[in-house]
DSSP file (Angstrom, degrees, kcal/mol; ACC not computed):
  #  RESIDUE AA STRUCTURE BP1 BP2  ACC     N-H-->O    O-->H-N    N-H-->O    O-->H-N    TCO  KAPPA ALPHA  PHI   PSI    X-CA   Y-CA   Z-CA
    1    1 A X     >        0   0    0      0, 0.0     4,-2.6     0, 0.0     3,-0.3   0.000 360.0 360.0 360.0 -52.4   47.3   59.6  184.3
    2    2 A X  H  >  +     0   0    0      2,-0.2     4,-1.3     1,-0.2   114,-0.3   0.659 360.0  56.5 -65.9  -6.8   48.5   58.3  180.9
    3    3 A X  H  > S+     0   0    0      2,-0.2     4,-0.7     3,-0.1    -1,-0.2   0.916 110.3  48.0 -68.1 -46.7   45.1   56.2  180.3
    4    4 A X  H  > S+     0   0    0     -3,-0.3     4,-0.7     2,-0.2    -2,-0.2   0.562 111.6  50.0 -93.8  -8.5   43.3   59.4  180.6
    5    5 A X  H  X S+     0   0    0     -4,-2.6     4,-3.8     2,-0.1    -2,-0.2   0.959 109.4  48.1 -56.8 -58.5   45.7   61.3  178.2
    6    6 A X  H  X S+     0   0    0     -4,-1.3     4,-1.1     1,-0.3    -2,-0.2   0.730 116.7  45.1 -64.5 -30.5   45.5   58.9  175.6
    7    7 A X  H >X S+     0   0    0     -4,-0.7     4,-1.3     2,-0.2     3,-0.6   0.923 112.7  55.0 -77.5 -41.7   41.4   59.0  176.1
    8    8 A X  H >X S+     0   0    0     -4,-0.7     4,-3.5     1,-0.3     3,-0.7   0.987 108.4  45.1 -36.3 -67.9   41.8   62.5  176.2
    9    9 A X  H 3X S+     0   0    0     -4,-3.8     4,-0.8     1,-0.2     3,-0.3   0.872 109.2  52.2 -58.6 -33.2   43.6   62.6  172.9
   10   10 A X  H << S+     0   0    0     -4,-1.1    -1,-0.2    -3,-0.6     4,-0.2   0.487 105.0  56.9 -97.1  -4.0   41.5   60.4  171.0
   11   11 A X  H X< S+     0   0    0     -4,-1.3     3,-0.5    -3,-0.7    -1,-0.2   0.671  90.3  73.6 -66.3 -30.3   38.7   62.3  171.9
   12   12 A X  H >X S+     0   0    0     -4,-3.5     3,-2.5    -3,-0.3     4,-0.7   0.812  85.8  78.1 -59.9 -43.5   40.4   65.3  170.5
   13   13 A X  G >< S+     0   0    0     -4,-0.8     3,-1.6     1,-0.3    -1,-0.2   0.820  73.1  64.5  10.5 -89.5   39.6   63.8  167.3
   14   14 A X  G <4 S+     0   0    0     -3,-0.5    -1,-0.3     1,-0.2    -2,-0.1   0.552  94.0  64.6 -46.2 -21.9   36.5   64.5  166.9
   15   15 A X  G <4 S+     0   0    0     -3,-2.5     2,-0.8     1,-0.1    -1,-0.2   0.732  78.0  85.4 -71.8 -30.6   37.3   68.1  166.7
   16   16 A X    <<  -     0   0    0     -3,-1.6     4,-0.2    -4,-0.7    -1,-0.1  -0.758  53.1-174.2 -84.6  96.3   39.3   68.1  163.7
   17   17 A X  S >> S+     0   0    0     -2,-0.8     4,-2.1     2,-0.2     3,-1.3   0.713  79.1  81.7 -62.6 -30.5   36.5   68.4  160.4
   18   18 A X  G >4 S+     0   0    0      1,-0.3     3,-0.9     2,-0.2     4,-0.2   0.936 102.9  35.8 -56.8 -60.5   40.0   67.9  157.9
   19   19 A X  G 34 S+     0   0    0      1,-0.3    -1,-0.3     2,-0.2    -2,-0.2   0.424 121.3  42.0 -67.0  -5.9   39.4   64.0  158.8
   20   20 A X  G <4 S+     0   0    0     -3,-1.3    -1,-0.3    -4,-0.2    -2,-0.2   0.522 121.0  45.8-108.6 -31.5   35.6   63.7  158.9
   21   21 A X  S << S+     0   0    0     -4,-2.1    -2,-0.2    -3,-0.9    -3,-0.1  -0.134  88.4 116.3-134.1  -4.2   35.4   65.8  156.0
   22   22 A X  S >> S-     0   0    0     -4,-0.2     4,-1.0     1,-0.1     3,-0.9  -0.333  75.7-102.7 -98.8 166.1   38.1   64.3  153.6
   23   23 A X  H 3> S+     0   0    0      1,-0.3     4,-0.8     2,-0.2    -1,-0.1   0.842 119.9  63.4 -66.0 -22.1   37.7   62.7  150.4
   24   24 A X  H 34 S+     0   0    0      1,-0.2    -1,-0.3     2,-0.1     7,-0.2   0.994 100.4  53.2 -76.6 -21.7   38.0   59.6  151.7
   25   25 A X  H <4 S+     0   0    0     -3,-0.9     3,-0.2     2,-0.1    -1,-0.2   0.744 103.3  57.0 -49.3 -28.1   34.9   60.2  153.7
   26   26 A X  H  < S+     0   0    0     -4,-1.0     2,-0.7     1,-0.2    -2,-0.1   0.977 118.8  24.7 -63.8 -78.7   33.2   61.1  150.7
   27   27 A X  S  < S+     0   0    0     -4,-0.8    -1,-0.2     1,-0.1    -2,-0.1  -0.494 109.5  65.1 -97.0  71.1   33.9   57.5  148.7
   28   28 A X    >   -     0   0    0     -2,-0.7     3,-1.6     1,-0.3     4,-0.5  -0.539  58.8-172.5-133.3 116.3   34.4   55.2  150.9
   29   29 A X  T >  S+     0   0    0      1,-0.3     2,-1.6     2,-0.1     3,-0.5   0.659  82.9  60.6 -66.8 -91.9   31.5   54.3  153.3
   30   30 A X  T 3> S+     0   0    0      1,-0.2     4,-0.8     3,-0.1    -1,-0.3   0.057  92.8  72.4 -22.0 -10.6   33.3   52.2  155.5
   31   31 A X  H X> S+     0   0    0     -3,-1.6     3,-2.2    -2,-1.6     4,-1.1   0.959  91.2  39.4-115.0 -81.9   35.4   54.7  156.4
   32   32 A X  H <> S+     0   0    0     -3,-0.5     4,-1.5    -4,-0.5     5,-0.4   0.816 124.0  49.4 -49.7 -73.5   33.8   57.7  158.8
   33   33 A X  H 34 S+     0   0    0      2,-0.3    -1,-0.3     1,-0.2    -2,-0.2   0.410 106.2  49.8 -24.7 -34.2   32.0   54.7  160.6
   34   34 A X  H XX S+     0   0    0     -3,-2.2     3,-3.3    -4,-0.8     4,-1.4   0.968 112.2  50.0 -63.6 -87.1   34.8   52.6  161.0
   35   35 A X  H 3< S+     0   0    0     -4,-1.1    -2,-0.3     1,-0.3     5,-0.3   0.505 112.5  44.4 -50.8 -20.4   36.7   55.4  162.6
   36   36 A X  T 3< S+     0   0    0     -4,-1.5    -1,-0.3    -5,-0.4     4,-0.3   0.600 111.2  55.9-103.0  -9.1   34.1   56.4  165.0
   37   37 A X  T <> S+     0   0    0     -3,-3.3     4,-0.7    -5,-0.4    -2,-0.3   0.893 114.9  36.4 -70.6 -47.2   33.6   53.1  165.8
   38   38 A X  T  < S+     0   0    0     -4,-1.4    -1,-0.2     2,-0.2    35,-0.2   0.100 114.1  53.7 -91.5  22.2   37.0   52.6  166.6
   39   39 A X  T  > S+     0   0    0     -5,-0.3     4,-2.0    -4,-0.1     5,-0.2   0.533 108.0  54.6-114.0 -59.9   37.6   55.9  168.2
   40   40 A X  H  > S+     0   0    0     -5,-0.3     4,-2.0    -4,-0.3     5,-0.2   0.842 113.7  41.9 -53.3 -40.0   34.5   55.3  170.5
   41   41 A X  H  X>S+     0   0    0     -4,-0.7     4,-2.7     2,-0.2     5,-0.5   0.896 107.6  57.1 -98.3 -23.9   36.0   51.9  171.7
   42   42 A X  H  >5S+     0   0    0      3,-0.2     4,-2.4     2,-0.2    -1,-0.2   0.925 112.5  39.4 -41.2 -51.0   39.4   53.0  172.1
   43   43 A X  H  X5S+     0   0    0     -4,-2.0     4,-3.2     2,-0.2    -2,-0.2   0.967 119.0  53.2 -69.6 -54.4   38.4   55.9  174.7
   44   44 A X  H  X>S+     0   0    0     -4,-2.0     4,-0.8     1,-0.3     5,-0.6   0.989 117.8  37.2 -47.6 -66.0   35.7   53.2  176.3
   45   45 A X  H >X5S+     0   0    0     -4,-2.7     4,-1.4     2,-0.2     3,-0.8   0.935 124.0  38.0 -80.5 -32.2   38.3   50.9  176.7
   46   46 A X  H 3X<S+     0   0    0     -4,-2.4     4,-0.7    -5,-0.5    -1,-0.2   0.982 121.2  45.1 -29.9 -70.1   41.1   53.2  177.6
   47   47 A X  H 3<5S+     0   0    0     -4,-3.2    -2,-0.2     1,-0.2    -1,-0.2  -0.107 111.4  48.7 -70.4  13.9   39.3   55.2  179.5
   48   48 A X  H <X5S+     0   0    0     -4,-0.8     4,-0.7    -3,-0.8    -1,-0.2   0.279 100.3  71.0-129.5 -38.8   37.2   52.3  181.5
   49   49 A X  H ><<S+     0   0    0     -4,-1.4     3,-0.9    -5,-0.6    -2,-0.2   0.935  83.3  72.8 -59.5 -33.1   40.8   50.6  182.2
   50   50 A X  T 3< S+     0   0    0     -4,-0.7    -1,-0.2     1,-0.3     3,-0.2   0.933  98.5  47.9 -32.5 -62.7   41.5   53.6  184.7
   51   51 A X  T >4 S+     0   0    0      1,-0.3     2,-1.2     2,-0.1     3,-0.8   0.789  89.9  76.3 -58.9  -2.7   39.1   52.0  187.0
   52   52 A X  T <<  +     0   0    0     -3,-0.9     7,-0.4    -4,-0.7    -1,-0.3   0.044  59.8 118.6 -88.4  44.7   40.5   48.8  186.7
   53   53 A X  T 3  S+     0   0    0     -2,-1.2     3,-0.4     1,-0.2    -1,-0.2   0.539  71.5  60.0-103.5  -7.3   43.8   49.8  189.3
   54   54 A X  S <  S+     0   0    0     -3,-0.8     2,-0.5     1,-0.2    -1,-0.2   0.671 106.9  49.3 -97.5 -11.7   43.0   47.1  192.1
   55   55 A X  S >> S+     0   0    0      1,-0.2     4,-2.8    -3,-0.1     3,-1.4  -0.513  70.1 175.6-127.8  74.4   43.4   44.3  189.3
   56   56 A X  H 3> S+     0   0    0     -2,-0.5     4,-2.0    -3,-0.4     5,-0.3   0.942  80.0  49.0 -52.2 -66.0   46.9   45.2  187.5
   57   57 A X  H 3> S+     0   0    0      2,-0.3     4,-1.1     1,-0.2    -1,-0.3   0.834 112.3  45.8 -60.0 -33.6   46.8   42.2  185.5
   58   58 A X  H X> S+     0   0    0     -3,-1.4     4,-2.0     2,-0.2     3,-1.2   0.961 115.2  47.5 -50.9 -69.0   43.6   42.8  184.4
   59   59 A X  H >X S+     0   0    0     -4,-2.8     4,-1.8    -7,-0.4     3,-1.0   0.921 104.1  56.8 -31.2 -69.4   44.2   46.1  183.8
   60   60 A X  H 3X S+     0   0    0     -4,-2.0     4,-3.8     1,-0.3     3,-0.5   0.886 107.8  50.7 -52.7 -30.5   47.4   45.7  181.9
   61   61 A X  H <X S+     0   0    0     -3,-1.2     4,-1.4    -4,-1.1    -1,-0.3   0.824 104.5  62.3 -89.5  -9.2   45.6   43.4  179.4
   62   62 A X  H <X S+     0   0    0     -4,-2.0     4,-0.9    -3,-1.0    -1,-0.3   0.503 107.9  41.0 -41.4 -26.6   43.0   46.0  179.1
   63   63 A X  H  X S+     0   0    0     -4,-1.8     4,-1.8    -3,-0.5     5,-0.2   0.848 103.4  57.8 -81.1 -45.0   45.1   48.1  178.0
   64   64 A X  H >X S+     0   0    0     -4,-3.8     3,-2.0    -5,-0.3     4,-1.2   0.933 104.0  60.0 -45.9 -55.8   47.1   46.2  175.8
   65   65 A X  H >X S+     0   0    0     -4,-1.4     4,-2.5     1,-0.4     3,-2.4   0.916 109.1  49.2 -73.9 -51.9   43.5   45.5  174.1
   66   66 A X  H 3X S+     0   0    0     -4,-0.9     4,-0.6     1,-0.3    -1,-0.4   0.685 104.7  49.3 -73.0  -4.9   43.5   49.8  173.6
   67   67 A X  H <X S+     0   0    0     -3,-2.0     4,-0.7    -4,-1.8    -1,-0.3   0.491 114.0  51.3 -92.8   6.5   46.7   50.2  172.1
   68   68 A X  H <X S+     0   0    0     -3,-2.4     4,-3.1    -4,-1.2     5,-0.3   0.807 117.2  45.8 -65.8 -49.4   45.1   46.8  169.4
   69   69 A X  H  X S+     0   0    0     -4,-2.5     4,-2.7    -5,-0.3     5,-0.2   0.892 113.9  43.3 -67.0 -31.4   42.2   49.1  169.0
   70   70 A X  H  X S+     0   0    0     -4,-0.6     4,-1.9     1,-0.3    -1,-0.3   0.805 113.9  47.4 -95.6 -25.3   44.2   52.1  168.5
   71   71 A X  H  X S+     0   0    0     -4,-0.7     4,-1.0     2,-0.2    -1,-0.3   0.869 110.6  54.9 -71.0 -23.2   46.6   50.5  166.1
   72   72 A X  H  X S+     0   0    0     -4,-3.1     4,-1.4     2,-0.2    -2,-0.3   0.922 112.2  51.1 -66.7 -54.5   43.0   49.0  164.4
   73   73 A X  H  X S+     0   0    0     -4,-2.7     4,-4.1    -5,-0.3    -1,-0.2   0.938 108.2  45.4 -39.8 -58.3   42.2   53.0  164.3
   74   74 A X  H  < S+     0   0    0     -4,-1.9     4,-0.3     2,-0.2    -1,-0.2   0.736 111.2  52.8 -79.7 -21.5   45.4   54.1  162.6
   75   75 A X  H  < S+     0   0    0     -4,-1.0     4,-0.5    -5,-0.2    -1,-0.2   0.710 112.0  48.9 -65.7 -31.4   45.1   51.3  160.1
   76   76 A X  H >X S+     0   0    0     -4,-1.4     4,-1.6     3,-0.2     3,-1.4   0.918 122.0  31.9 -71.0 -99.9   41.6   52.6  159.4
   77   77 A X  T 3< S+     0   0    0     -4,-4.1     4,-0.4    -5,-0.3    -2,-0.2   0.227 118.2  49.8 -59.8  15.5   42.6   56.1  159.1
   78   78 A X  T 3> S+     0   0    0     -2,-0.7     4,-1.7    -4,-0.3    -1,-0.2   0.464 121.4  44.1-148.3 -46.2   46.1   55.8  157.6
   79   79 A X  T <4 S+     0   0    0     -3,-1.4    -2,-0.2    -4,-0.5    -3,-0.2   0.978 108.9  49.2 -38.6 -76.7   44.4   53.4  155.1
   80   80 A X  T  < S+     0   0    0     -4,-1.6     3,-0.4     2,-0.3     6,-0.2   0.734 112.8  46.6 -35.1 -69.8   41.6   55.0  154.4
   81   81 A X  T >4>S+     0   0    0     -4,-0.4     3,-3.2     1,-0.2     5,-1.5   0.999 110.9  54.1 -49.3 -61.7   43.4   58.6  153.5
   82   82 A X  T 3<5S+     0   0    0     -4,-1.7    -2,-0.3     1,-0.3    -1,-0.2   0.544 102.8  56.4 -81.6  18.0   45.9   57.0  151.6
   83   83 A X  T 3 5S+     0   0    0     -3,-0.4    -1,-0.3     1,-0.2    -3,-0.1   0.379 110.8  41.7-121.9  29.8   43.3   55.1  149.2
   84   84 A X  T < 5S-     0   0    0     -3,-3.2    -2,-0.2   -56,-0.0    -1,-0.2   0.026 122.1-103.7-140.0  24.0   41.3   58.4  148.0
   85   85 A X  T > 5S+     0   0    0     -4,-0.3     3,-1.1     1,-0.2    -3,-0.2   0.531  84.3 134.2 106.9   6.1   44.5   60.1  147.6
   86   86 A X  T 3 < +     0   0    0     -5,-1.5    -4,-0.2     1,-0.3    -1,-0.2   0.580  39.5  99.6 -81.4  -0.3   43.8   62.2  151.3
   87   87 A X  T 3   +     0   0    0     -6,-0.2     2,-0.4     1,-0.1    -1,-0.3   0.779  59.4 127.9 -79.7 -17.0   47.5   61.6  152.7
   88   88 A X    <   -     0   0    0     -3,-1.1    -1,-0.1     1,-0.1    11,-0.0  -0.318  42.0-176.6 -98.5 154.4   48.3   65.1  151.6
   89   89 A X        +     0   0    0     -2,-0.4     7,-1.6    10,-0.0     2,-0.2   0.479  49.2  89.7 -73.5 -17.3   49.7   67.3  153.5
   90   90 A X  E     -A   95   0A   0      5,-0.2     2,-0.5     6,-0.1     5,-0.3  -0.370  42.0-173.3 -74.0 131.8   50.0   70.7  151.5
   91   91 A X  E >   -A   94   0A   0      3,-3.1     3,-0.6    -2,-0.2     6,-0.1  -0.978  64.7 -53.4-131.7 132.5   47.3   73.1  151.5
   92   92 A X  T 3  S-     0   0    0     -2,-0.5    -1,-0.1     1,-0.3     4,-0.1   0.012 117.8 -20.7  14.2-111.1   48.1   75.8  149.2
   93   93 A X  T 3  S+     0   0    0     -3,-0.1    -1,-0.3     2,-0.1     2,-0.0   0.609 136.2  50.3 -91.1   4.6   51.6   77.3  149.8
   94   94 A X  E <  S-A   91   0A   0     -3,-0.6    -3,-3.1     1,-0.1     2,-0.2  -0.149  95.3 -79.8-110.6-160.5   51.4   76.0  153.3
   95   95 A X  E     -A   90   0A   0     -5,-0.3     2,-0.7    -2,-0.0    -5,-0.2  -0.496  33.5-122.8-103.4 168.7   50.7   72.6  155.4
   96   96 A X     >  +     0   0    0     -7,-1.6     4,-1.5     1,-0.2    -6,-0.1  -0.734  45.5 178.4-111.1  78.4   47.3   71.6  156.1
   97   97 A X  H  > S+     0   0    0     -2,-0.7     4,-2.1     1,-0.2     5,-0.4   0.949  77.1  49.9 -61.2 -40.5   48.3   71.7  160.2
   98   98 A X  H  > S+     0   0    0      2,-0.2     4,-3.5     3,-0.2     5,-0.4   0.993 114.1  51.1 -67.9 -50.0   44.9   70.7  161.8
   99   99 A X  H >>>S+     0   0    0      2,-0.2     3,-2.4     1,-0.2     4,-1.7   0.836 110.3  46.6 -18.2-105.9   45.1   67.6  159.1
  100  100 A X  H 3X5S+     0   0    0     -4,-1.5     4,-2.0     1,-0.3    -1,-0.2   0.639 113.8  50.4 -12.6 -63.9   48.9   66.8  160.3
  101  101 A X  H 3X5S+     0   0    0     -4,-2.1     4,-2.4     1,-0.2    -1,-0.3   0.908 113.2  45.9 -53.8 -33.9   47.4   67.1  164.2
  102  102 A X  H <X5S+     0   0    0     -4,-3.5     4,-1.2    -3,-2.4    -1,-0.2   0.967 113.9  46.8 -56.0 -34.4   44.4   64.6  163.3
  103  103 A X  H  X5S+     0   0    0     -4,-1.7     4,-0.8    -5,-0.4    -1,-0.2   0.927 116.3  47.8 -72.0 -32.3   46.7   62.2  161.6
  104  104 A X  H  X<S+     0   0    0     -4,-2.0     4,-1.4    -5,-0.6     3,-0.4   0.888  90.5  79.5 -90.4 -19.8   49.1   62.5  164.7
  105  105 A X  H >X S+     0   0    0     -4,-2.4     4,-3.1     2,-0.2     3,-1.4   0.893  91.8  48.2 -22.9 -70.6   46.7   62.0  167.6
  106  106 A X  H 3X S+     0   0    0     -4,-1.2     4,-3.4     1,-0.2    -1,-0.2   0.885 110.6  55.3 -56.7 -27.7   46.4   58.2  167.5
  107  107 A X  H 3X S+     0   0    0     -4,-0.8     4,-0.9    -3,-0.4    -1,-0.2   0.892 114.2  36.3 -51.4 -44.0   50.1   58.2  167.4
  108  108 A X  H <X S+     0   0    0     -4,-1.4     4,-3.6    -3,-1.4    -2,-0.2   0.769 118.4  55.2 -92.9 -26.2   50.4   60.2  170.5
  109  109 A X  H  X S+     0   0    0     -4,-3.1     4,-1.8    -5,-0.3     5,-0.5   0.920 112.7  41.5 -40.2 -87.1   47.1   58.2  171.9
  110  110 A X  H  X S+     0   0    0     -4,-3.4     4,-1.8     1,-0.2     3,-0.3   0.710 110.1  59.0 -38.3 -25.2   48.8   54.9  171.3
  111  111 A X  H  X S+     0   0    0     -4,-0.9     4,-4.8     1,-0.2     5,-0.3   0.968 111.4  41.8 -43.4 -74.8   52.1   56.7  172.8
  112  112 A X  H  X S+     0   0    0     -4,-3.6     4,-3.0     1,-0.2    -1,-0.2   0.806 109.7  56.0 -43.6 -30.5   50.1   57.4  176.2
  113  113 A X  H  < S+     0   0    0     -4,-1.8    -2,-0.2    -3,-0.3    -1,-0.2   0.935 111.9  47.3 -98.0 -51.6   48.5   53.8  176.0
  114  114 A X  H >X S+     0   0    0     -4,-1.8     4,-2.7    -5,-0.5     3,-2.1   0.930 110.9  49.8 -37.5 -68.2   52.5   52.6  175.9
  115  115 A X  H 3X S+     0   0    0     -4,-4.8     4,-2.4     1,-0.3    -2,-0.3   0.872 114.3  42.5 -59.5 -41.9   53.6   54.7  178.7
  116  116 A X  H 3< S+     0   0    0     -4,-3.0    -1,-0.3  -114,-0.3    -2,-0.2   0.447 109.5  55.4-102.3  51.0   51.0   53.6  180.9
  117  117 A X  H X> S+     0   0    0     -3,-2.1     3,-2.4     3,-0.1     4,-1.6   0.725 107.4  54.2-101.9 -78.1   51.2   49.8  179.9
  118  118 A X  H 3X S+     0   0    0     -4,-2.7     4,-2.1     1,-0.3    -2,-0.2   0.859 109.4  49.4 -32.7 -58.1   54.9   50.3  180.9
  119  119 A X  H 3< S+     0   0    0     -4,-2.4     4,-0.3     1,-0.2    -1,-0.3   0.369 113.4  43.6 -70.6  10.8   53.7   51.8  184.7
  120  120 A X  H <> S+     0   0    0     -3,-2.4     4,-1.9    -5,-0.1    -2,-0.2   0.591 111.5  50.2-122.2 -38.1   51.5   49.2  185.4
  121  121 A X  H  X S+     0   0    0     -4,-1.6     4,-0.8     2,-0.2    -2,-0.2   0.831 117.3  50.8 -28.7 -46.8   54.3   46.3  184.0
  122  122 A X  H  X S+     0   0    0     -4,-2.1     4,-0.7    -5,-0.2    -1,-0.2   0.896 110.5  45.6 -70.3 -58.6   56.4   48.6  186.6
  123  123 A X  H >> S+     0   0    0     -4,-0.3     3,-3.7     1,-0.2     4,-1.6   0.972 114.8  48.4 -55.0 -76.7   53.6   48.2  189.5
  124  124 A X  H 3X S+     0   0    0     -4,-1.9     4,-2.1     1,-0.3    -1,-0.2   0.620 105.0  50.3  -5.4 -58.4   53.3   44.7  188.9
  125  125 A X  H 3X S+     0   0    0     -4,-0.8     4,-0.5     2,-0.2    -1,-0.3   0.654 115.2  58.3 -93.1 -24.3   57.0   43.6  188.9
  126  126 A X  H XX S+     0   0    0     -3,-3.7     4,-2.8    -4,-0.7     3,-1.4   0.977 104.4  43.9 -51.3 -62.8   56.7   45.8  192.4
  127  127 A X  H 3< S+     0   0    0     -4,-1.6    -2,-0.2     1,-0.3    -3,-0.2   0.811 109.2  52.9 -50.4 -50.8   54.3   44.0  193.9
  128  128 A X  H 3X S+     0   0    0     -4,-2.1     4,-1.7     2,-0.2    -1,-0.3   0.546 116.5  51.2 -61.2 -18.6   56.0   40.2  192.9
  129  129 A X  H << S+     0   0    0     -3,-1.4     5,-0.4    -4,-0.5    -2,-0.2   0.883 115.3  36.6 -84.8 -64.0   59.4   41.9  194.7
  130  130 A X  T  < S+     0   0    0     -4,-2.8     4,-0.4    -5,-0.3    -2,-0.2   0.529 112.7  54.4 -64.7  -2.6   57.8   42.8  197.3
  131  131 A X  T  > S+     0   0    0     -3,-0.2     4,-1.2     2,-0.2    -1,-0.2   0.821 120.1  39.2-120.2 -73.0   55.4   39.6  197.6
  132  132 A X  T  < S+     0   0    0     -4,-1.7    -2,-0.2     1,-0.2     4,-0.1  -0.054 102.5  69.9 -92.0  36.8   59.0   37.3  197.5
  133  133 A X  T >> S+     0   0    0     -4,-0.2     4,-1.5    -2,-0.2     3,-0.7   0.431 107.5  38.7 -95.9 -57.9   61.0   39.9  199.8
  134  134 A X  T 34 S+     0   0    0     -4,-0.4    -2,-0.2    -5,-0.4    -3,-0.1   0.730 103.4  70.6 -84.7   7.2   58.5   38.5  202.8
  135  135 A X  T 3< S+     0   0    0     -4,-1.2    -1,-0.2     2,-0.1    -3,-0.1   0.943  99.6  53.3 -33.9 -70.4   58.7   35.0  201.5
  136  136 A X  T <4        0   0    0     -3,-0.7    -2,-0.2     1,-0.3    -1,-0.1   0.790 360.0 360.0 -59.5 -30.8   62.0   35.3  202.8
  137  137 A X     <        0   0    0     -4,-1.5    -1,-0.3     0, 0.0    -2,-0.1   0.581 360.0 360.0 -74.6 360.0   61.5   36.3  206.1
């Protein structure tokens, strides 16, 4: 469930123009390309690990590989803003909120990516218990 929030969410992305649209998109080429690059493999590889539930160790290091990507993402975009001047958050007298949600997606991506790193860590450390409980017998 948390693999396919966290793809979920970084799909949500894409929705949000404030981040596609920012000055840093404007000068810096690297920038919208790099993020959609890494956006794309984050959900692939998030979202691919679901299948991956009969080989927990595989899996788990699949995942680990989408919370790298997603921290590679947030580096990207976290960068990116803050070297065109985009990190702010004020939009006239107000917030710029769909901004604030773009920025906070990969955070809550990488969040999910945690949580279900942690439930498959969980499964695992089931499976070796349960593996040396009929050792013993």
């Amino acid at each position: 469930l948390y693999l396919l929030l966290g793809a979920i969410t970084l799909g949500a992305l894409f929705f949000f123009d404030s981040i596609w649209q920012s000055q840093a998109a404007a000068t810096q080429p690297w920038f919208t390309p790099s993020l959609m690059a890494l956006t794309i493999a984050a959900i692939a590889v998030g979202g691919g690990s679901i299948f991956l539930f009969g080989a927990r160790d595989r899996q788990r290091t699949v995942v680990i590989g989408a919370q790298m990507i997603t921290v590679l993402l947030l580096v990207a975009l976290y960068g990116g803003l803050f070297m065109s001047d985009g990190l702010d958050l004020r939009a006239g007298a107000g917030y710029d909120v769909p901004k604030i949600i773009a920025l906070l997606l990969p955070v809550v991506a990488y969040g999910f990516f945690y949580f279900a790193r942690r439930g498959i860590e969980r499964d695992i450390k089931k499976v070796e218990d349960m593996n040396s409980f009929r050792l013993r017998d």
